[in-house]
N, C-alpha and C positions, 0 to 999 in steps of 0.2 A: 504494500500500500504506500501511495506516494504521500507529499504531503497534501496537496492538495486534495485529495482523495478525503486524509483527515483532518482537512477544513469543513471539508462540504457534510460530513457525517457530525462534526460538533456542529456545525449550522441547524441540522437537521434535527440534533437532539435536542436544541434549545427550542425550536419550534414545535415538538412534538410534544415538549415540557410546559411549556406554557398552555398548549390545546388542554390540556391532561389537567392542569391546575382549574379550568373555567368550565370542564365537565364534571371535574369532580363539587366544587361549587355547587352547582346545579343537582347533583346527584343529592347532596346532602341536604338541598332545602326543598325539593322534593320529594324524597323517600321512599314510600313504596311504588309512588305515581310517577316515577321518574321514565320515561317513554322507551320502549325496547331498543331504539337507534343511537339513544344517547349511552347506554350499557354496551353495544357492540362497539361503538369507536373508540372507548374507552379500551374496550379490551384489544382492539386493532392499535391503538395507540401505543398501547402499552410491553405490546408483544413488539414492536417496531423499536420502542427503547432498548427492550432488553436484547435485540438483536442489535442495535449500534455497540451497544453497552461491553457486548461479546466481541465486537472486530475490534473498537478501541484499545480493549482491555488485554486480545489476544497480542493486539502490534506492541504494547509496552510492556508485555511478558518475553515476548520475542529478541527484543533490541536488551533485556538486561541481563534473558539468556544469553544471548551473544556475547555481550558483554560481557558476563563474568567469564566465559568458556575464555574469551581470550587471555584474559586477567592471570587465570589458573594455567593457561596453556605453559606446557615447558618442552622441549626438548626433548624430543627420546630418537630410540634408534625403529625403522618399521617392525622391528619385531615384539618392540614392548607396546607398541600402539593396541590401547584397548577399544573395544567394540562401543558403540554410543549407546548412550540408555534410552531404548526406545520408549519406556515409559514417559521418562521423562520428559522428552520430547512431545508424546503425545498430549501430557498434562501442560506446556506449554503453550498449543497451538489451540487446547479446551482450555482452560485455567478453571480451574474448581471455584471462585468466586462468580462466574457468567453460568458454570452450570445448576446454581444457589438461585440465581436471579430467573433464569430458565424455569426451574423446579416450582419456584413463588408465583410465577407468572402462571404457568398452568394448574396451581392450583386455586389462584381468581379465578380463573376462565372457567373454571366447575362449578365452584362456587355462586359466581354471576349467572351461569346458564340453569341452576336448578335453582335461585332465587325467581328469576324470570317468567319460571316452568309453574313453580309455587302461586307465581302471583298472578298473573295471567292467564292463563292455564291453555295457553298456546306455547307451540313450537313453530318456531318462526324457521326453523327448515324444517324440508322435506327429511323423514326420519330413516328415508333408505340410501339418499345423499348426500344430506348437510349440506349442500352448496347452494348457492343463490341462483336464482332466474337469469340473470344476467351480470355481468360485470366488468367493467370498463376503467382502467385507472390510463388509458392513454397512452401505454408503453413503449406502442406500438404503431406508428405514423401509419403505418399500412391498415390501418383500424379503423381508419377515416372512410374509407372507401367500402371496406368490407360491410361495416356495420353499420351505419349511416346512411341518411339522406337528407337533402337540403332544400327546403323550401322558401323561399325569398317571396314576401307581403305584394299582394298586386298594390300597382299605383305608389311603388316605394322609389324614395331617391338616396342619390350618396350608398348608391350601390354599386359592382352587386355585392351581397356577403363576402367575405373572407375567414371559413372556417377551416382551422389547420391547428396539428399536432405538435405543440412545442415544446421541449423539454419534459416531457411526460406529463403534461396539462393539456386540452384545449380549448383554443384561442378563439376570438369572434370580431377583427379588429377594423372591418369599414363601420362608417356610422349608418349604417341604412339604418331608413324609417320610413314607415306608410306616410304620405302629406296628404293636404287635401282640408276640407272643415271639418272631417270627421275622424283629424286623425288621436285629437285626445279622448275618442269615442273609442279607438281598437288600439290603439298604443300596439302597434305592428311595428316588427322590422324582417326578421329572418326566425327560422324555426330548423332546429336540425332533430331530426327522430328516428329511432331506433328501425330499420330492417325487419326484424324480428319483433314479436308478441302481439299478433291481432287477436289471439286468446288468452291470455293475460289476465286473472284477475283474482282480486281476493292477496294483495300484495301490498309491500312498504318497500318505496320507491327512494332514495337517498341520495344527496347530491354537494358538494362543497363550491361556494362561487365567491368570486370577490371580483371589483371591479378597480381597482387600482386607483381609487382617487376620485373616480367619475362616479355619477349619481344619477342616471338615467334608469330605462326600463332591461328588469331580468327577471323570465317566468321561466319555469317547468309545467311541463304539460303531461298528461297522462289519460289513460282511457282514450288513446287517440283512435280515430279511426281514419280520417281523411284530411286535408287542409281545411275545411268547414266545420268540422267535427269535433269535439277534445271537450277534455276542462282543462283551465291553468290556473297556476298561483300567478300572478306578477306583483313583483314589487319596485317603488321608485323613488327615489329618494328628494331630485330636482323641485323645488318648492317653485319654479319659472317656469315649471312643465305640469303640473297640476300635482304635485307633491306635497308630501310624503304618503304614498299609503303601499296598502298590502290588499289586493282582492282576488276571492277566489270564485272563478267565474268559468260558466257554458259557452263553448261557440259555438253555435246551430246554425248553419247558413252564412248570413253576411250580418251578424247581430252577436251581442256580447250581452248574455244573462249575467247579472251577478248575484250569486247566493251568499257572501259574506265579504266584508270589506272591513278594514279600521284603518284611523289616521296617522297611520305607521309605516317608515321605509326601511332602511337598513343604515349600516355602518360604510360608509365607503372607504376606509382607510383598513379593513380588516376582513376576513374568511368569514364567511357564514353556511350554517348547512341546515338543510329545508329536508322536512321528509315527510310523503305523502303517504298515510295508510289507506288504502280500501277494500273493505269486507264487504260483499253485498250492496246494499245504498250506502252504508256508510263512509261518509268520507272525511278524514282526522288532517289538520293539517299540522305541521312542530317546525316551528321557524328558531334555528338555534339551541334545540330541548325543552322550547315552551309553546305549547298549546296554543293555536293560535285563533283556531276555525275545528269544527264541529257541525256537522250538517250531514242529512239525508235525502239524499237525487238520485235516480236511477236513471238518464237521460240516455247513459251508455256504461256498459257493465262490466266491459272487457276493453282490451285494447293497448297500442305502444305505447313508452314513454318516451319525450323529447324536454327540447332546452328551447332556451328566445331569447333575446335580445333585441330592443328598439333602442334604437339611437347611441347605442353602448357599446363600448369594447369588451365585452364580461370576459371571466378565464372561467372555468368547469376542471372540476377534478373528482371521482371518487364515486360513479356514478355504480349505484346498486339496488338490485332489483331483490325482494327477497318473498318467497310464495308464503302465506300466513293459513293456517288448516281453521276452520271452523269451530 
């Protein structure tokens, strides 16, 4: 590992430390109501530390082995030269304090998954695979194409979209937006949605976005079926743009139902993560690990989920799709 290599992983752990500090927050002034998605990241968080935790730890076990090896090194003739201890070696490259931290970490992860089990009395995976519906952390530029499609708002300008895979994030960085009189009526710009899931349903849909400063329009969409079709969250922060709010709302045709709103936008200077539950009618909204929307529509039951942006350069990371049983 070079150095830079263990820059970019102490970067990585202080930002994972911090996420880890403002969920745990939340975890504890919520309690048992604390929302399934915010006990998953946590536990993704955490398993993600204690694997930095393992490389850093492994590289400074390494360099003082070396070190001493040299230290002690003397002179012999090849015949006196002994064999290396391979234990040793092997307890260097694991060091028994990372596999401590390993050992803790999977025993939250137990612990969290049959508090969960207890409290809900759902399993949030399937019980023959434990894996999620979908999932996307962007690894893979070639992911764009494969998985995706792109929808760009009729009657939009300061187009067209520019959606692209950057550094294992993706990006959205023209400013398109619908114009026209009616465009603080659809707050349109571009929509990218998933290939896969027009049967889809009965899931908790997870997303992390941040907008770098800017404070325009960024929704998630789910239950899609067509570009006329969906529900979305959007939120906006621009108080020159009809800002601040959060609404969660139908598109049927060329019209925007909205079943819940507050005078709420987001944080432009930081990460936020939105997660969409829905069982049957019911649809849960958790903006950040708190509750935000609550409602019952059956307009559409099934269906993809996708991303949007008006007038924004949003970033998306971390998108997950996870099937919830009855």
């Amino acid at each position: 590992m070079d150095e830079e290599q263990r820059q970019h992983l102490e970067t990585l752990h202080r930002i994972y430390q911090k996420r880890v500090r403002i969920l745990e927050q939340e975890e504890a002034l919520m309690g048992p109501q604390t929302p399934p998605h915010v006990l998953i990241e946590l536990d993704d968080l955490r398993k993600k530390i204690a694997d930095i935790d393992a490389q850093l730890t492994g590289v400074k076990s390494r360099l003082a082995h070396i070190e001493a090896q040299i230290k002690e090194a003397k002179p012999s003739s090849p015949a006196s030269v002994e064999k290396p201890d391979m234990a040793a070696t092997r307890r260097t490259f694991w060091p028994q304090p990372s596999r401590r931290i390993i050992g803790i970490v999977a025993a939250m992860l137990v612990i969290a998954a049959v508090a969960l089990i207890v409290r809900t009395g759902v399993w949030l995976y399937p019980a023959s695979v434990g894996q999620p519906l979908f999932e996307e952390n962007f690894s893979d530029p070639s992911a764009l194409a494969r998985n995706w499609e792109i929808h760009d708002a009729k009657g939009s300008i300061e187009g067209p979209s520019k959606w692209e895979i950057r550094e294992g994030e993706l990006w959205q960085t023209s400013n398109i937006y619908r114009s026209g009189p009616d465009e603080h009526v659809f707050f349109e710009g571009t929509n990218i949605v998933t290939k896969q899931g027009t049967d889809w349903r009965d899931y908790e849909f997870t997303v992390d976005f941040r907008t770098n400063g800017n404070d325009d329009g960024v929704g998630v969409l789910f239950h899609y079926q067509d570009e006329e079709h969906y529900y979305r969250l959007i939120t906006l922060q621009d108080q020159n743009n009809k800002g601040p709010f959060r609404k969660l709302q139908i598109k049927d045709g060329d019209a925007f139902i909205t079943l819940a709103e507050t005078r709420e936008g987001y944080d432009p200077s930081t990460t936020h993560k939105i997660a969409i539950r829905v069982v049957g009618e019911n649809i849960t909204i958790f903006f950040d690990g708190q509750q935000i929307f609550s409602v019952q529509d059956n307009h559409y039951i099934s269906g993809r989920i996708g991303l949007q942006s008006y007038a924004e350069q949003p970033v998306f990371d971390n998108v997950k799709v996870f099937r919830i049983s009855k």
